[in-house]
DOMIGU-441403 format. One line per field, with one value per residue: y, x, z of N, C-alpha, C, O in turn; residue number from 1; residue in one letter. Coordinates in Angstrom, 2 decimals. Each point is the difference from the previous one (the first is absolute). Example, Ala and Ser with C-alpha at 12.3 -4.5 7.8 and 13.67 -1.06 7.14 Angstrom:
// residues 2
nyy <- -5.69|1.07
nxx <- 13.19|-1.39
nzz <- 7.80|-1.38
cayy <- 1.19|1.19
caxx <- -0.89|0.82
cazz <- 0.00|0.06
cyy <- 1.20|1.09
cxx <- 0.90|-0.77
czz <- 0.00|0.73
oyy <- -0.02|1.11
oxx <- 1.04|0.51
ozz <- 0.66|0.17
n <- 1|2
res <- A|S
***
This chain:
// residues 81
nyy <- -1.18|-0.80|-2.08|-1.19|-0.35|-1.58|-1.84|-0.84|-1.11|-2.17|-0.86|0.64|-1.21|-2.29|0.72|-0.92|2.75|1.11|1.51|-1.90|-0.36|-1.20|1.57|0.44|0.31|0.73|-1.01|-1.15|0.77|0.83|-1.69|0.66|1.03|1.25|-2.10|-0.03|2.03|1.05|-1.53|0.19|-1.00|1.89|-0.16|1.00|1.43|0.35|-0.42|-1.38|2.23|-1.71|0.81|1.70|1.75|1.82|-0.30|0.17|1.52|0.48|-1.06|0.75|2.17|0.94|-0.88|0.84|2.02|0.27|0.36|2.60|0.76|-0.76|0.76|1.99|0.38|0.28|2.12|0.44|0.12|0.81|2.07|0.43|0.31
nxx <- 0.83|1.49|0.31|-1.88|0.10|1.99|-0.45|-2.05|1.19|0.42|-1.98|0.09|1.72|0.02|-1.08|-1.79|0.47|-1.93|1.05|0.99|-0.34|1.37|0.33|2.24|0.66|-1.45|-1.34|0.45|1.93|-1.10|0.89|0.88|-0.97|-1.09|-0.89|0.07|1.31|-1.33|0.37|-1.92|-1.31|0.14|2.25|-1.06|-0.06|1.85|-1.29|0.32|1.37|1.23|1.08|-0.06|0.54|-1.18|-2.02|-0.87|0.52|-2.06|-1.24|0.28|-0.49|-2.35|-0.94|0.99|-0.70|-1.55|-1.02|-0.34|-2.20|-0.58|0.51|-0.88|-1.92|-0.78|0.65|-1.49|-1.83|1.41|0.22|-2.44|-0.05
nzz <- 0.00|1.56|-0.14|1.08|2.26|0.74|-0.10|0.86|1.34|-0.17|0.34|2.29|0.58|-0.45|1.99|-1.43|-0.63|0.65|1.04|1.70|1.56|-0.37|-1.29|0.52|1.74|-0.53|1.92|-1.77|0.85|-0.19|-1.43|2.22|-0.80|1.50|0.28|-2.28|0.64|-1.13|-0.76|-1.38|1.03|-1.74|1.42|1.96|-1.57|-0.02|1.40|1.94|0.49|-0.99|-1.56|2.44|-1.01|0.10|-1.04|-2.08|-1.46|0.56|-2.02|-2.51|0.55|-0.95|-2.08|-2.60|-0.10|-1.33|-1.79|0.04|0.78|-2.02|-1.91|0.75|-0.96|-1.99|-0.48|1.79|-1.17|-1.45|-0.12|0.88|-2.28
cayy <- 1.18|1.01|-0.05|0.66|1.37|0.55|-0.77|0.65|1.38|0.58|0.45|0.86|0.73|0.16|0.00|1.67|0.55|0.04|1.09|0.14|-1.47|-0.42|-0.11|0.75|1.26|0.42|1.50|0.03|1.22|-0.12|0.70|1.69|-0.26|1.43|0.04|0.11|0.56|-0.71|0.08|1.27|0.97|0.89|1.13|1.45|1.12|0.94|1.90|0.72|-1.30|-0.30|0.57|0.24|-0.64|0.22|-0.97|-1.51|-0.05|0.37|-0.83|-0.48|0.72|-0.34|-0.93|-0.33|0.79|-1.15|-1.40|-0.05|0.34|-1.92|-0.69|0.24|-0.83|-1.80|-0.24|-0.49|-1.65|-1.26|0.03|-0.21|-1.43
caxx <- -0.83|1.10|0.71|-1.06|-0.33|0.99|0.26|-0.90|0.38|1.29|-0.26|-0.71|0.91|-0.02|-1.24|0.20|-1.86|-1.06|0.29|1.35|-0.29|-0.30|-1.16|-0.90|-1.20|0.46|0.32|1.63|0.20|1.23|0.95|0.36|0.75|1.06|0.72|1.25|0.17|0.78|1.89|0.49|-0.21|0.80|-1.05|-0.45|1.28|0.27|-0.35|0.97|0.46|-0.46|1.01|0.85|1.41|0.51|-0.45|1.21|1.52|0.22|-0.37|1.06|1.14|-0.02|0.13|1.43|0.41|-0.91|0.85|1.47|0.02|-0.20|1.01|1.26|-0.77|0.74|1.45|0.94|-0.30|0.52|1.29|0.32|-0.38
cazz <- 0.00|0.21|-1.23|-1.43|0.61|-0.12|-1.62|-0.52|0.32|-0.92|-1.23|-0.02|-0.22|-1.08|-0.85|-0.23|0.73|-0.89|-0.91|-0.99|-1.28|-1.94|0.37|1.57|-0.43|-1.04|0.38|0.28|-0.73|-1.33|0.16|-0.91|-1.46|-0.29|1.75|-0.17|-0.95|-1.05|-0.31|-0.66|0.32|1.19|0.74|-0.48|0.55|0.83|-0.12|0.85|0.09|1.34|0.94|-1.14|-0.21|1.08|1.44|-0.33|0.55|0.94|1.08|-0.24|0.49|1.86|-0.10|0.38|1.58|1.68|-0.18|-0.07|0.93|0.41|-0.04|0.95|1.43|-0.29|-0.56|0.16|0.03|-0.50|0.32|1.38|0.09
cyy <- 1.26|0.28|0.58|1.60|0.66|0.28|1.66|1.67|0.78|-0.33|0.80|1.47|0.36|0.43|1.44|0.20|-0.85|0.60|-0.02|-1.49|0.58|0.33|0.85|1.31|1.31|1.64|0.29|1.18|0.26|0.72|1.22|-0.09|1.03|0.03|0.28|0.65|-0.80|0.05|0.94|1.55|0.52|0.79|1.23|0.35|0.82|1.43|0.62|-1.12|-0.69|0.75|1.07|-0.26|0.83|-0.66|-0.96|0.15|0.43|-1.10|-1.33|0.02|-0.64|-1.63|-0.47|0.42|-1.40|-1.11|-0.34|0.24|-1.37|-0.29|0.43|-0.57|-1.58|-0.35|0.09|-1.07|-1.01|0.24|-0.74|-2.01|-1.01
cxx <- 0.88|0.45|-0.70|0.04|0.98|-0.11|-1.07|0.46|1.25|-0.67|-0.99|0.89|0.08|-1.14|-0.15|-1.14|-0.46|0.11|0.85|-1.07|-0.72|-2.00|-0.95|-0.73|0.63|0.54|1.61|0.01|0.70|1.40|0.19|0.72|1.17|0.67|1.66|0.43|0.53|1.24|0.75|-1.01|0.59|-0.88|0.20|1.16|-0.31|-0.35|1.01|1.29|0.45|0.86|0.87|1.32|0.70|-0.27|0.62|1.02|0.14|-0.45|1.11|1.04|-0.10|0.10|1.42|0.32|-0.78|1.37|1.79|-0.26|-0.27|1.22|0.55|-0.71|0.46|1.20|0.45|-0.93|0.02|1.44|0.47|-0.48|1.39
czz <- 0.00|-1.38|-1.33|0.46|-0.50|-1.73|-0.42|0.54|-0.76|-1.41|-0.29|-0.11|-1.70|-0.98|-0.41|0.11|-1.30|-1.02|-1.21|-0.96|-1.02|-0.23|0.80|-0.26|-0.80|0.53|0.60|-0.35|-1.59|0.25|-1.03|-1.52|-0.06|1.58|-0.29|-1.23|-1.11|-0.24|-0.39|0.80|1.04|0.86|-0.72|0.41|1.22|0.03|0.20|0.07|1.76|1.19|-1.19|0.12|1.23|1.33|-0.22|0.77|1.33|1.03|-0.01|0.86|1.63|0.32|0.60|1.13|0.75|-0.47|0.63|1.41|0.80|-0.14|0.76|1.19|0.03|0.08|1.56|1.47|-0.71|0.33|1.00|0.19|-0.78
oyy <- 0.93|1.14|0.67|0.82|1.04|1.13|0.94|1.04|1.20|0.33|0.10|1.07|1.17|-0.14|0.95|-0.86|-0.75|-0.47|0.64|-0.04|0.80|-0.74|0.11|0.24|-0.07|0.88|0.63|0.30|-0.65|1.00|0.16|-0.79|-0.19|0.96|0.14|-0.61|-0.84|1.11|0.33|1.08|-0.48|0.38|0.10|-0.56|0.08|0.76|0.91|-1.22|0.55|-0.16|-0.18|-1.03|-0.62|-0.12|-0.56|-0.66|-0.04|-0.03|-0.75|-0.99|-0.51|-0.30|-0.47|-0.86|-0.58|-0.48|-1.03|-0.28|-0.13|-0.60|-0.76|-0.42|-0.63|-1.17|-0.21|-0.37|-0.94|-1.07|-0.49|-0.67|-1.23
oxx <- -0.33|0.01|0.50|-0.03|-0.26|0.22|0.59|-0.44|0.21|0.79|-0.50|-0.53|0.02|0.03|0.67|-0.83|0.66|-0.48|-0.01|0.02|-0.93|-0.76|-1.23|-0.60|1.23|0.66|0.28|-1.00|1.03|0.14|-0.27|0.93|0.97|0.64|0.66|-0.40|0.89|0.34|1.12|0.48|0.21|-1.16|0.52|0.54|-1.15|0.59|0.38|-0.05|-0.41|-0.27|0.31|0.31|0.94|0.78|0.70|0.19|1.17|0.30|0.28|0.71|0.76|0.47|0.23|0.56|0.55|0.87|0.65|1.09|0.17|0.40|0.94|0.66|0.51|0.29|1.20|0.62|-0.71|0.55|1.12|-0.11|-0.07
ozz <- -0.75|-0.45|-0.90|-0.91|-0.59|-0.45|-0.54|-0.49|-0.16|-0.88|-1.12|-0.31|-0.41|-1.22|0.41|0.29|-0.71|-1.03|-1.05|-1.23|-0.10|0.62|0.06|-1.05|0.10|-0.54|1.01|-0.65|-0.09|0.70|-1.19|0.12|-0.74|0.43|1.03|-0.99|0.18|0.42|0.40|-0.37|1.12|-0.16|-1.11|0.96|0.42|-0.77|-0.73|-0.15|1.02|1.19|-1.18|0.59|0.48|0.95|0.83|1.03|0.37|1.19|0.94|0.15|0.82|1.10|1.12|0.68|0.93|0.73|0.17|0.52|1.21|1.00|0.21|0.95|0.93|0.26|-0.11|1.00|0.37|0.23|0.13|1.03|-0.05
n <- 1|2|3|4|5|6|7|8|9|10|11|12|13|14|15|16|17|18|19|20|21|22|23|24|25|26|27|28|29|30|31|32|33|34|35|36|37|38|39|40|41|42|43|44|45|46|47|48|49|50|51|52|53|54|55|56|57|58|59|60|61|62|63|64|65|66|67|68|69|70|71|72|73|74|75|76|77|78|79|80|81
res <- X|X|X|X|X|X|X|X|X|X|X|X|X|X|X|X|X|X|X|X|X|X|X|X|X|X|X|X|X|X|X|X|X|X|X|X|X|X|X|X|X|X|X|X|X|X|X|X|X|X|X|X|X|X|X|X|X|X|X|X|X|X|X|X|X|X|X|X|X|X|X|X|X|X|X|X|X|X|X|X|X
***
């Protein structure tokens, strides 16, 4: 009796709704036809552009300064290993 219980519970694992068989009611949704751009279509350009070239370089600037101000924070705890 244990065994048909065990047996019917792990293939109940394998079963699917109502919904998915062959046949079933028809009110599935359809799938979208345009859910993904086609290959060749591009986006729209730009109005504006995304940064100008002085913020560029200045955020550029502050970047390397964080970066070179880590390396003197790091450089002398690994020294010390």
């Amino acid at each position: 009796m244990a065994v048909l219980l065990l047996a019917g519970l792990g293939l109940g694992g394998c079963s699917i709704s109502l919904s998915e068989l062959p046949g079933g009611s028809d009110a599935t949704p359809a799938k979208e036809a345009d859910a993904f751009p086609a290959v060749n279509d591009l986006p729209t350009g730009r109005e504006d552009t995304a940064m100008a070239p002085a913020e560029r370089s200045k955020i550029e600037k502050e970047l390397i300064a964080a970066r070179e101000r880590q390396a003197v924070v790091a450089a002398p705890s690994s020294a010390t290993k």
